[in-house]
KOLKOL-339496 format. One record per atom (N, C-alpha, C): residue number from 1; atom name; x negated, y, z. Coordinates in nm, 4 decimals, decimal comma. Layout:
[pt NUM; 'CA'; [X; Y; Z]],
...
//
This chain:
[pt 1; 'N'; [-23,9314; 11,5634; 5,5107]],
[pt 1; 'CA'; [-23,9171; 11,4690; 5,6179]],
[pt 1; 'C'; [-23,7705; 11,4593; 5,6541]],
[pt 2; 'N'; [-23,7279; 11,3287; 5,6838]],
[pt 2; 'CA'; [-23,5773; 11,3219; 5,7414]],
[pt 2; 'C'; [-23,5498; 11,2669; 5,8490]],
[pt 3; 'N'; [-23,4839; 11,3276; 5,9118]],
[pt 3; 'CA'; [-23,4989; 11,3365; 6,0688]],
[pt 3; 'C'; [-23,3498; 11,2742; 6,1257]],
[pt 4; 'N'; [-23,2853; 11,1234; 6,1766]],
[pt 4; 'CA'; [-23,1623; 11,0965; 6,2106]],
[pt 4; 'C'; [-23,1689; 11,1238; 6,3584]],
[pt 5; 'N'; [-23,0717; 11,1663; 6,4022]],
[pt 5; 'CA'; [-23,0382; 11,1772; 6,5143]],
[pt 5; 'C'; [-22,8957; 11,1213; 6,5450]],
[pt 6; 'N'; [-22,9110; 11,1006; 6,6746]],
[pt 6; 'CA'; [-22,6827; 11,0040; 6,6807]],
[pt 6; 'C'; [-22,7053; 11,1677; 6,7649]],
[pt 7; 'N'; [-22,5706; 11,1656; 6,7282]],
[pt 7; 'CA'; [-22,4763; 11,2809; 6,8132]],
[pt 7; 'C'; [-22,4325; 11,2141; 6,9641]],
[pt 8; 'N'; [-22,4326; 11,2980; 7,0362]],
[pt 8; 'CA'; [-22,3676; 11,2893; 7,1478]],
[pt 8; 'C'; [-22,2136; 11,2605; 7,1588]],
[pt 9; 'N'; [-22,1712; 11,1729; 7,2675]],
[pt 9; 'CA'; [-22,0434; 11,1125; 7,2462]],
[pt 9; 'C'; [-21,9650; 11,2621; 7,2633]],
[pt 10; 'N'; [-21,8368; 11,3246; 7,2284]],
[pt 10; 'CA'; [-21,8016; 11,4102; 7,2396]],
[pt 10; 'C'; [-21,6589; 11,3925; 7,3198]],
[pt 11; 'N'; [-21,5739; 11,4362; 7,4537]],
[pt 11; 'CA'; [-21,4814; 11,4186; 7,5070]],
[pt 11; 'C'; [-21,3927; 11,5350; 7,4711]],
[pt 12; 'N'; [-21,3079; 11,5469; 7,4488]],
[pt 12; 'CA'; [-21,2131; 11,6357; 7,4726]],
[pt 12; 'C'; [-21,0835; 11,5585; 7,4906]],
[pt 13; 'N'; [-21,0609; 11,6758; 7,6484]],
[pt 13; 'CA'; [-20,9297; 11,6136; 7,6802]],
[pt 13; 'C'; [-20,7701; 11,7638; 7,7116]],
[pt 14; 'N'; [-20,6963; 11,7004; 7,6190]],
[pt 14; 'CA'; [-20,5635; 11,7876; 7,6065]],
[pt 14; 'C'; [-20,4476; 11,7285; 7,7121]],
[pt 15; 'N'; [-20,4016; 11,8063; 7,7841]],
[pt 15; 'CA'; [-20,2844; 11,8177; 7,8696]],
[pt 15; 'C'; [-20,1836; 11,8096; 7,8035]],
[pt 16; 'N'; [-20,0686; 11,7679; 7,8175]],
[pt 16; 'CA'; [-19,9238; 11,7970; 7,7454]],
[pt 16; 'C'; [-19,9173; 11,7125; 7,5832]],
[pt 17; 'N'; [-19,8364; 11,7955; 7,5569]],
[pt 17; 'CA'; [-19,7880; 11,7434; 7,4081]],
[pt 17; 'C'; [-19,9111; 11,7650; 7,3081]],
[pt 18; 'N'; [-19,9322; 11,6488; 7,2414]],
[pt 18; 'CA'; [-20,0022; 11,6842; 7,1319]],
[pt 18; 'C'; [-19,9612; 11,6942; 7,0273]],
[pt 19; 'N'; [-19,9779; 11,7554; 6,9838]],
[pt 19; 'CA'; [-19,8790; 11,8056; 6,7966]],
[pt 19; 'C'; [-19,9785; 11,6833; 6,6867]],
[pt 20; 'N'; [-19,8612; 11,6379; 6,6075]],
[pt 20; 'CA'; [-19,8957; 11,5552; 6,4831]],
[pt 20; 'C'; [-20,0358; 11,6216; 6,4333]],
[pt 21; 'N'; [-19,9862; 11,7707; 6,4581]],
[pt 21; 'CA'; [-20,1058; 11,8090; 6,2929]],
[pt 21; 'C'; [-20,2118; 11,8681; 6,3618]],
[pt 22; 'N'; [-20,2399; 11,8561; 6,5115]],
[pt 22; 'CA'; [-20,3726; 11,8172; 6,5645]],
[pt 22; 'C'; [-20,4246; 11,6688; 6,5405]],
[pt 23; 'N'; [-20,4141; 11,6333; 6,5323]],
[pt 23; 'CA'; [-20,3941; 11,4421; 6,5578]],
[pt 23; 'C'; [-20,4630; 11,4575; 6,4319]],
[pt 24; 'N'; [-20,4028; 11,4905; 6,2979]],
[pt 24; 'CA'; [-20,4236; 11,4442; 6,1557]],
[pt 24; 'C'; [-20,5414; 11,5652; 6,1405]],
[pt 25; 'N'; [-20,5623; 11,6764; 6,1992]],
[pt 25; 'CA'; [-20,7034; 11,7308; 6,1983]],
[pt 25; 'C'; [-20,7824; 11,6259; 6,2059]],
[pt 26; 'N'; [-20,7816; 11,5989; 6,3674]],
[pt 26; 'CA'; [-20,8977; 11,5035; 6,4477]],
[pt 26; 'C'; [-20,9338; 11,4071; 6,3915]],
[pt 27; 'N'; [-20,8561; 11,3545; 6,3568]],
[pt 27; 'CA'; [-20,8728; 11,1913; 6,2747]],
[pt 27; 'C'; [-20,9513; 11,2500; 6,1327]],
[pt 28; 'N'; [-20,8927; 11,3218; 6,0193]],
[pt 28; 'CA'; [-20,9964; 11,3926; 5,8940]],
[pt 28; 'C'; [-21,1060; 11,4305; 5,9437]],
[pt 29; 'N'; [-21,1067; 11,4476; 6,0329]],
[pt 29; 'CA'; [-21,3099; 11,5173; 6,0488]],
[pt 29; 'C'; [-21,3023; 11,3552; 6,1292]],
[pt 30; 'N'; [-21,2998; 11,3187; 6,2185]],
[pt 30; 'CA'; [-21,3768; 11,2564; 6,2724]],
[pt 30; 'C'; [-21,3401; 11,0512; 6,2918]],
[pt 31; 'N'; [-21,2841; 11,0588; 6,1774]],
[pt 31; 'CA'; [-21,1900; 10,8716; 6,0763]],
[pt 31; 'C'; [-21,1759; 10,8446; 6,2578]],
[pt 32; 'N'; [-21,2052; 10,7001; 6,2422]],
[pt 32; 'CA'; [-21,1532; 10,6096; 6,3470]],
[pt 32; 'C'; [-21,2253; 10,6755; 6,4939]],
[pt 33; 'N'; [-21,3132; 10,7578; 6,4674]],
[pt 33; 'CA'; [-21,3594; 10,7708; 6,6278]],
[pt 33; 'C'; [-21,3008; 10,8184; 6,6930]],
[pt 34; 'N'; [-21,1709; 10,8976; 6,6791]],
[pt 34; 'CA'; [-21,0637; 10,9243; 6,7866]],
[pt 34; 'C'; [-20,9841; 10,8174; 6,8194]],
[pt 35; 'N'; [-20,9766; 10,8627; 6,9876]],
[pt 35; 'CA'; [-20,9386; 10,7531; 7,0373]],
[pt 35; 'C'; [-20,8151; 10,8575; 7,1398]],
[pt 36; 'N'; [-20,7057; 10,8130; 7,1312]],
[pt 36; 'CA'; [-20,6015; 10,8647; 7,2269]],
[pt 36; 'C'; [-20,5669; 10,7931; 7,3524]],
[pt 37; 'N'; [-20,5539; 10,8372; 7,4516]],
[pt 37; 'CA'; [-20,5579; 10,7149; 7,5772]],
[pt 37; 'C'; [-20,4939; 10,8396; 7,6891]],
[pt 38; 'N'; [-20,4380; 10,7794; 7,7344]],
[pt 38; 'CA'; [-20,3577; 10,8334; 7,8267]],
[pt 38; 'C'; [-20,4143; 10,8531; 7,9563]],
[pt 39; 'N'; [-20,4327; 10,9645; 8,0394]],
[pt 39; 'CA'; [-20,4538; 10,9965; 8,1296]],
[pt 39; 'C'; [-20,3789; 10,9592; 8,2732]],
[pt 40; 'N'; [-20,3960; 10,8269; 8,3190]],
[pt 40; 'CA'; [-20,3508; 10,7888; 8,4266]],
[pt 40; 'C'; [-20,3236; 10,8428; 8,5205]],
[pt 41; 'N'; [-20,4783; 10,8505; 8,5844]],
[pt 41; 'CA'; [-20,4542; 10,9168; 8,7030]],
[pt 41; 'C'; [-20,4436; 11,0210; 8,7891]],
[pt 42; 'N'; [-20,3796; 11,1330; 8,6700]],
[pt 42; 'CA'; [-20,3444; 11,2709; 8,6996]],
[pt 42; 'C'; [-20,2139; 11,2518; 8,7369]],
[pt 43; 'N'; [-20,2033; 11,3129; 8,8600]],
[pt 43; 'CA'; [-20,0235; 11,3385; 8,8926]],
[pt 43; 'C'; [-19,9670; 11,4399; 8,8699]],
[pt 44; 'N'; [-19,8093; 11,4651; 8,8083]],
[pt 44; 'CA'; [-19,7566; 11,5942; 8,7114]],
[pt 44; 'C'; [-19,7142; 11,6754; 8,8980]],
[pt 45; 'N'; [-19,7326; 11,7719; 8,9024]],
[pt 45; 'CA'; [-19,7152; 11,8622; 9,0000]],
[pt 45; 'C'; [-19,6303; 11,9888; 8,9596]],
[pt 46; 'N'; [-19,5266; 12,0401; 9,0066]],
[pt 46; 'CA'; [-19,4568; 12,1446; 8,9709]],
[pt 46; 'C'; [-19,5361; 12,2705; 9,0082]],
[pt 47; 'N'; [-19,5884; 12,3445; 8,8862]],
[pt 47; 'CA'; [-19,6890; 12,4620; 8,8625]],
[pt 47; 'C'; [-19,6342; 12,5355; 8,9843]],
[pt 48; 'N'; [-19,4755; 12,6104; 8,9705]],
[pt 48; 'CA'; [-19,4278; 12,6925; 9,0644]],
[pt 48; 'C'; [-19,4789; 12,6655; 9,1624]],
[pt 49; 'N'; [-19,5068; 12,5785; 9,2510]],
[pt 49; 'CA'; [-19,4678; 12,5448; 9,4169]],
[pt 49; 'C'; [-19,6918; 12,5166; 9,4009]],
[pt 50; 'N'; [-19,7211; 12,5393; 9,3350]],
[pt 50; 'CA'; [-19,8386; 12,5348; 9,4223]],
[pt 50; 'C'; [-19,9515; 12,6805; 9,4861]],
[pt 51; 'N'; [-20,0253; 12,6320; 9,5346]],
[pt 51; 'CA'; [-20,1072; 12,7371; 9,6162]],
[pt 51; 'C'; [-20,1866; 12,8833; 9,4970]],
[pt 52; 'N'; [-20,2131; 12,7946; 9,3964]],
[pt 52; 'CA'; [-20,2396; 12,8592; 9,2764]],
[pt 52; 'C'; [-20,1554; 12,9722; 9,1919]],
[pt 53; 'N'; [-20,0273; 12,8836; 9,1859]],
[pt 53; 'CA'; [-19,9170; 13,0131; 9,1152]],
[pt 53; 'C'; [-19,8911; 13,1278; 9,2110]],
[pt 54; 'N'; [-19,8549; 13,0822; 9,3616]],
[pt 54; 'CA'; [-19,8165; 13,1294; 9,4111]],
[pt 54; 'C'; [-19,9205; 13,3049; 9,4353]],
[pt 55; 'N'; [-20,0777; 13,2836; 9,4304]],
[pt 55; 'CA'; [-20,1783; 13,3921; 9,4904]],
[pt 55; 'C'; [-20,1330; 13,4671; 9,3142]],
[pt 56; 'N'; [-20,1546; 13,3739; 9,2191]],
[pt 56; 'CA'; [-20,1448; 13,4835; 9,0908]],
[pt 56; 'C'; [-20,0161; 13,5405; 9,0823]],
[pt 57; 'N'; [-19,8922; 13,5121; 9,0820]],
[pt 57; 'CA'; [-19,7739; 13,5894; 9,0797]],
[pt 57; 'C'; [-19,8243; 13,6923; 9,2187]],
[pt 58; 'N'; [-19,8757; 13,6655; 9,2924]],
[pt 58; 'CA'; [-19,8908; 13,8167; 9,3681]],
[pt 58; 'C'; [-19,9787; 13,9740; 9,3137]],
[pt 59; 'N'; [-20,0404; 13,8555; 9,2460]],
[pt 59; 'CA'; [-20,1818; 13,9497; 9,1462]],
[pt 59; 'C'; [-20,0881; 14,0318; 9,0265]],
[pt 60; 'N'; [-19,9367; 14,0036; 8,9604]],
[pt 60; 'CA'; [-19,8938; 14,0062; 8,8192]],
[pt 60; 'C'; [-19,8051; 14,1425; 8,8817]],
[pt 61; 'N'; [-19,8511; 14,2424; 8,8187]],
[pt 61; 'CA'; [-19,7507; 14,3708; 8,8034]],
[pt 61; 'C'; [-19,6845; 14,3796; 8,6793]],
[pt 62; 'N'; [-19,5825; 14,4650; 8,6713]],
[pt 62; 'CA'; [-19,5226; 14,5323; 8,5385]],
[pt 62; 'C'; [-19,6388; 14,5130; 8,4288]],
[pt 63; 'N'; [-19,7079; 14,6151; 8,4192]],
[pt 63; 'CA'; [-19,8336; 14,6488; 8,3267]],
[pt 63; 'C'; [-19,9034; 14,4788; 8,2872]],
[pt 64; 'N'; [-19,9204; 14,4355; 8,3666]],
[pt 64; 'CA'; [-19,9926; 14,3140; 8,3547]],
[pt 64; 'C'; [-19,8988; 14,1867; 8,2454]],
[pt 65; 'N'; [-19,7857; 14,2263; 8,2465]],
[pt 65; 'CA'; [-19,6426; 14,1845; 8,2091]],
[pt 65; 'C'; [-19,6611; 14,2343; 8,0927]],
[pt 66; 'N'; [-19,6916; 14,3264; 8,0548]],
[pt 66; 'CA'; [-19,7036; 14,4377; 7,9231]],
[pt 66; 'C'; [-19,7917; 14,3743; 7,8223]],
[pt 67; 'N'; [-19,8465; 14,3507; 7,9184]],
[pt 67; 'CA'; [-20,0266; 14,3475; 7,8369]],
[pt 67; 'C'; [-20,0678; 14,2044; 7,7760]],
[pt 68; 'N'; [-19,9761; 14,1065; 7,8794]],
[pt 68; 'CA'; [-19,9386; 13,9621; 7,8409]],
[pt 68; 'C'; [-19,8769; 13,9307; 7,7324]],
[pt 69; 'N'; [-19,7516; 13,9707; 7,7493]],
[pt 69; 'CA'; [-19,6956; 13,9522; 7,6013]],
[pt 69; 'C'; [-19,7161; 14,0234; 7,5178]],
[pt 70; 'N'; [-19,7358; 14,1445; 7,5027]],
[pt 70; 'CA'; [-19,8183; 14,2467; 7,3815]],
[pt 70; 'C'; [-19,9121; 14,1530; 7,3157]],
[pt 71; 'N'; [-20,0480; 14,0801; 7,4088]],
[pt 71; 'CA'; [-20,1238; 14,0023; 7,3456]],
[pt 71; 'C'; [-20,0960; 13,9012; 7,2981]],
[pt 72; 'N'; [-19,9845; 13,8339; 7,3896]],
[pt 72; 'CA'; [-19,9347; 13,6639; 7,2972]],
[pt 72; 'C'; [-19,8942; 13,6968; 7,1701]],
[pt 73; 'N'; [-19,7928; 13,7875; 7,1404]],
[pt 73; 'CA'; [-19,7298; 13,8300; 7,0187]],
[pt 73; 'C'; [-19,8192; 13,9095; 6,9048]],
[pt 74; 'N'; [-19,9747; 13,9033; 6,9296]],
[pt 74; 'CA'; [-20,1160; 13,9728; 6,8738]],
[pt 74; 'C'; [-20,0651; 14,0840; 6,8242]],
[pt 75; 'N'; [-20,0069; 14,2118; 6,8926]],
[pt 75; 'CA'; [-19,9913; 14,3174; 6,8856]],
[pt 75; 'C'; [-20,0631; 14,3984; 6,9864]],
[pt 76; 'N'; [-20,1495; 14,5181; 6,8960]],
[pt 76; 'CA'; [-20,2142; 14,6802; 6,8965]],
[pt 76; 'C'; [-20,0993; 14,7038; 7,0647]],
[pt 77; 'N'; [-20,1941; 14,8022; 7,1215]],
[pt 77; 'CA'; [-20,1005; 14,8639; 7,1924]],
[pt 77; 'C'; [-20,0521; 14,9809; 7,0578]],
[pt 78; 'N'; [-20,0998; 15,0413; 6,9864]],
[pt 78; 'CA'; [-20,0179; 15,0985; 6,9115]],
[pt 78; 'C'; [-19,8946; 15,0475; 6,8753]],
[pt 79; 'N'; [-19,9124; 14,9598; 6,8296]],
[pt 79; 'CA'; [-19,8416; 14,8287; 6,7481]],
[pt 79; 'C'; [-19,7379; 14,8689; 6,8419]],
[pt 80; 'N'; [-19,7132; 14,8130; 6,9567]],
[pt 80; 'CA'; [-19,6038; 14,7995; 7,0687]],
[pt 80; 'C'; [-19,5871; 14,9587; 7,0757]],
[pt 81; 'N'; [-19,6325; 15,0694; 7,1204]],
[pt 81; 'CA'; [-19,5525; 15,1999; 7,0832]],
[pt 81; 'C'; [-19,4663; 15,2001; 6,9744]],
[pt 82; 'N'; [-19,5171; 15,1687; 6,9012]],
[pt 82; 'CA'; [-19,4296; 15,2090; 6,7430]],
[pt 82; 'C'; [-19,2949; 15,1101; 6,7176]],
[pt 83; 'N'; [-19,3466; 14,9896; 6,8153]],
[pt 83; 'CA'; [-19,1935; 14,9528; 6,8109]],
[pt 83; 'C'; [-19,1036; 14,9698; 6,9346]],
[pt 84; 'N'; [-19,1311; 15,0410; 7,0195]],
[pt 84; 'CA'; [-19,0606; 15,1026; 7,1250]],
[pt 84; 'C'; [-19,0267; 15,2223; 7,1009]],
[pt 85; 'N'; [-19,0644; 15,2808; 6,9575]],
[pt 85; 'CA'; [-18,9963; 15,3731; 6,9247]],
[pt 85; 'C'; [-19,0915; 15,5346; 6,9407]],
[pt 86; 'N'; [-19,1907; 15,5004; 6,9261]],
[pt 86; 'CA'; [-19,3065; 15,6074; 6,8816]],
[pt 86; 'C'; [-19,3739; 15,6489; 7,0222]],
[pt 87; 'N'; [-19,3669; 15,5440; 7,0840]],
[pt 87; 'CA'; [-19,4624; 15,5773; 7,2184]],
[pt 87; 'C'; [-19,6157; 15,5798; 7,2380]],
[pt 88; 'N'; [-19,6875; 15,6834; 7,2535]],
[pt 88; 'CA'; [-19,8115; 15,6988; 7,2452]],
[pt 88; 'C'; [-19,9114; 15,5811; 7,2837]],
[pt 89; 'N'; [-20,0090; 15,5000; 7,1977]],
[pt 89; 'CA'; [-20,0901; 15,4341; 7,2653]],
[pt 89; 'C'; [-20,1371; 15,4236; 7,4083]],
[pt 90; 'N'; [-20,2153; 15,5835; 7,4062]],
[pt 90; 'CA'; [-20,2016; 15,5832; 7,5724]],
[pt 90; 'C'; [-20,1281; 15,5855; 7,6831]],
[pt 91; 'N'; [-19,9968; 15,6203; 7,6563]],
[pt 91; 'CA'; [-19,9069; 15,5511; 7,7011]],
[pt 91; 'C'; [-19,8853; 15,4658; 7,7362]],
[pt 92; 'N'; [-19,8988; 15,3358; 7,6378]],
[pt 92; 'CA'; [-19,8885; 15,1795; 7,6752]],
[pt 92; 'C'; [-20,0258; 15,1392; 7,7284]],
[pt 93; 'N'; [-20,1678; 15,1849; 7,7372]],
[pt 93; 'CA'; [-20,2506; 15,1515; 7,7777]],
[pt 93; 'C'; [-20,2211; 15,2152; 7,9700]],
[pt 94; 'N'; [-20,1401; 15,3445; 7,9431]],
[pt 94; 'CA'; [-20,1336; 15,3763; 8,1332]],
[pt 94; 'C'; [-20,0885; 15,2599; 8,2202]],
[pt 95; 'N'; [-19,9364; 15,2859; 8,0839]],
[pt 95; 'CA'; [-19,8316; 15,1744; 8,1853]],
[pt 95; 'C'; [-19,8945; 15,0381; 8,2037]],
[pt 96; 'N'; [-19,9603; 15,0053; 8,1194]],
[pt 96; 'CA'; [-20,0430; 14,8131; 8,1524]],
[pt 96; 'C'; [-20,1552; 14,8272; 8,2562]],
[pt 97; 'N'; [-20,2335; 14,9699; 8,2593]],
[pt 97; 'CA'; [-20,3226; 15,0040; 8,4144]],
[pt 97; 'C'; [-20,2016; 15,0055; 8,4961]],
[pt 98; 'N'; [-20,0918; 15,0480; 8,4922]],
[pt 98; 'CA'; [-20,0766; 15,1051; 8,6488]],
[pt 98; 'C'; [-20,0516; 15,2101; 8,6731]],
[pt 99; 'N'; [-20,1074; 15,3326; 8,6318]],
[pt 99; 'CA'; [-20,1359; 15,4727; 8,6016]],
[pt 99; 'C'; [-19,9852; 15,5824; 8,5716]],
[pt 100; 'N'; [-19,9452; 15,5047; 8,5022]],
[pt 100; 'CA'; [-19,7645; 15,5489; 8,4537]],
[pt 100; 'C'; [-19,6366; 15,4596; 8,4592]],
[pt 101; 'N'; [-19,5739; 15,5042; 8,5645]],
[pt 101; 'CA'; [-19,4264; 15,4437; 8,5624]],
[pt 101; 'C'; [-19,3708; 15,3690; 8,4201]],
[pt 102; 'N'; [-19,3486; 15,2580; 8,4359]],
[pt 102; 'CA'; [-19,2544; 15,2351; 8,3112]],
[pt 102; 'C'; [-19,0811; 15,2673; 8,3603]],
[pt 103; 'N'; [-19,0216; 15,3526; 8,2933]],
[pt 103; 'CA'; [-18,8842; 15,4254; 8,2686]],
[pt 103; 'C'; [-18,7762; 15,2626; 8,2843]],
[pt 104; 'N'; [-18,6521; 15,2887; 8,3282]],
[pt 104; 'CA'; [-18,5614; 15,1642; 8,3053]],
[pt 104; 'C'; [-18,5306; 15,1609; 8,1048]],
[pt 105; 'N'; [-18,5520; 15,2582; 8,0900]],
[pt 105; 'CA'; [-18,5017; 15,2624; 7,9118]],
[pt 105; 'C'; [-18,6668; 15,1935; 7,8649]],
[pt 106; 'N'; [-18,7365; 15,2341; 7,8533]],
[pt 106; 'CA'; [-18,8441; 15,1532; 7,8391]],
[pt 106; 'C'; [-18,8742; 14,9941; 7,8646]],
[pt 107; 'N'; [-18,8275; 14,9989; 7,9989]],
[pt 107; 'CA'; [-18,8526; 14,8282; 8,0093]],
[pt 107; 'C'; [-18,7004; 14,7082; 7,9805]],
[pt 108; 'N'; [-18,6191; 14,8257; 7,9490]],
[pt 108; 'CA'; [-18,5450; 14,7562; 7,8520]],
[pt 108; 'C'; [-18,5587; 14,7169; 7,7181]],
[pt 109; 'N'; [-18,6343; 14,8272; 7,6449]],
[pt 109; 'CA'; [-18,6587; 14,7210; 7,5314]],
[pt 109; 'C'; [-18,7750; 14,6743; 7,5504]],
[pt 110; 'N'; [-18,8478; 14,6714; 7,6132]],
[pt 110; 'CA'; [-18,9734; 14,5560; 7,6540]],
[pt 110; 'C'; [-18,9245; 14,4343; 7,6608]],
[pt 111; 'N'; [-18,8125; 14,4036; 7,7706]],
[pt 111; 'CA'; [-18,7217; 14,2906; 7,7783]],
[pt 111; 'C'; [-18,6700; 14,2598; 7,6530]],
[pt 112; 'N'; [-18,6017; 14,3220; 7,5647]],
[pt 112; 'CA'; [-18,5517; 14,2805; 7,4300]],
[pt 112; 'C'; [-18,6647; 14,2134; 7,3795]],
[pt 113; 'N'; [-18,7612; 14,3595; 7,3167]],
[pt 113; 'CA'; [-18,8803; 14,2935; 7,2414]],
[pt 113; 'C'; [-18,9338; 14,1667; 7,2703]],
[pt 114; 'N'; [-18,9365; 14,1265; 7,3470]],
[pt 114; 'CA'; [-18,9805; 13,9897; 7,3782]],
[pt 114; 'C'; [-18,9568; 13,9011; 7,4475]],
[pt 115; 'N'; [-18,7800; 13,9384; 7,4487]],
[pt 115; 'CA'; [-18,6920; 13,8436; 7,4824]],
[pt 115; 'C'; [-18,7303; 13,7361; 7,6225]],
[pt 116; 'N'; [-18,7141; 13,8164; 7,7560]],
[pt 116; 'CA'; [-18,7552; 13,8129; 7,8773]],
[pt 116; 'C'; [-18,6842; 13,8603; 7,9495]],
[pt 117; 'N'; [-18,6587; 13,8577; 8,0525]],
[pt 117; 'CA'; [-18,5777; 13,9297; 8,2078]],
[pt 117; 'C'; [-18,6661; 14,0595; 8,1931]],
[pt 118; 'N'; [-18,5621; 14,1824; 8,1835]],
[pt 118; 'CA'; [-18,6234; 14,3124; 8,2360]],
[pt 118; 'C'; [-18,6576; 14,3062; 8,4042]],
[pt 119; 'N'; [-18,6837; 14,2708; 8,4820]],
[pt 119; 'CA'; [-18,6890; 14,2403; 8,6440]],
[pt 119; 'C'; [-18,8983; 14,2420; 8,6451]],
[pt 120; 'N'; [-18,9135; 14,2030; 8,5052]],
[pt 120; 'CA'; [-19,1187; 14,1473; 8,4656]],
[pt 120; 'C'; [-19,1683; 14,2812; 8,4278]],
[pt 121; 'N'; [-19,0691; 14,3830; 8,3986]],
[pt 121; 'CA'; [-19,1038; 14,5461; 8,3863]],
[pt 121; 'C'; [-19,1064; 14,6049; 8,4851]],
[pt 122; 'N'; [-18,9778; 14,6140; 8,6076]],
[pt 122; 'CA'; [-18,9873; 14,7049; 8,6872]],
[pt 122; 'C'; [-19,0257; 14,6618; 8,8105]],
[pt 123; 'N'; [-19,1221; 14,7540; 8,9191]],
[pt 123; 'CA'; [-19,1911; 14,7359; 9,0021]],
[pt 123; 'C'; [-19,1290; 14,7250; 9,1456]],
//
């Protein structure tokens, strides 16, 4: 037995820049049914200055700082010991709780490693 069904219209909507070689995905899977159209009636608002950034930068410690870019850069907390120079996993798992001071020599090369203001290390 063969059974047609239509698919459901599908929306997805992207903020910001869209890269060419999303575009040339979208279009190969899905020919002319992409449709690009500009989002009118959103107004651009400066992230800093709203009610939102402002409660989470209160929420963001050192550790939390750690644990952020460790993950953007898809590095092990091992991973990040070993390039800070043989610092114990649990180590980097204290300092991203909370649990252990990060050292000024430490959150200096944190700052290097991932090329940032040391000021996102110390508390």
């Amino acid at each position: 037995m063969l059974a047609v069904v239509k698919t459901p219209h599908t929306k997805i909507r992207i903020k910001g820049r869209i890269s060419p070689r999303l575009i040339g995905v979208l279009q190969d899977e899905y020919g002319k049914a992409v449709q690009l159209t500009p989002d009118e009636d959103d107004e651009l608002v400066d992230v800093f200055k709203t009610d939102w950034y402002k409660s989470i930068k209160k929420e963001l410690t050192p550790g939390t700082y750690i644990k952020v870019f460790r993950q953007n850069k898809g590095m092990t907390q091992g991973a990040l010991g070993k390039a800070l120079g043989g610092i114990p996993r649990q180590h980097i798992s204290n300092m991203e709780n909370g649990s252990r001071p990060i050292s000024k020599k430490v959150a200096l090369k944190l700052a290097k490693l991932f090329d940032v203001s040391v000021a996102r290390f110390i508390g």
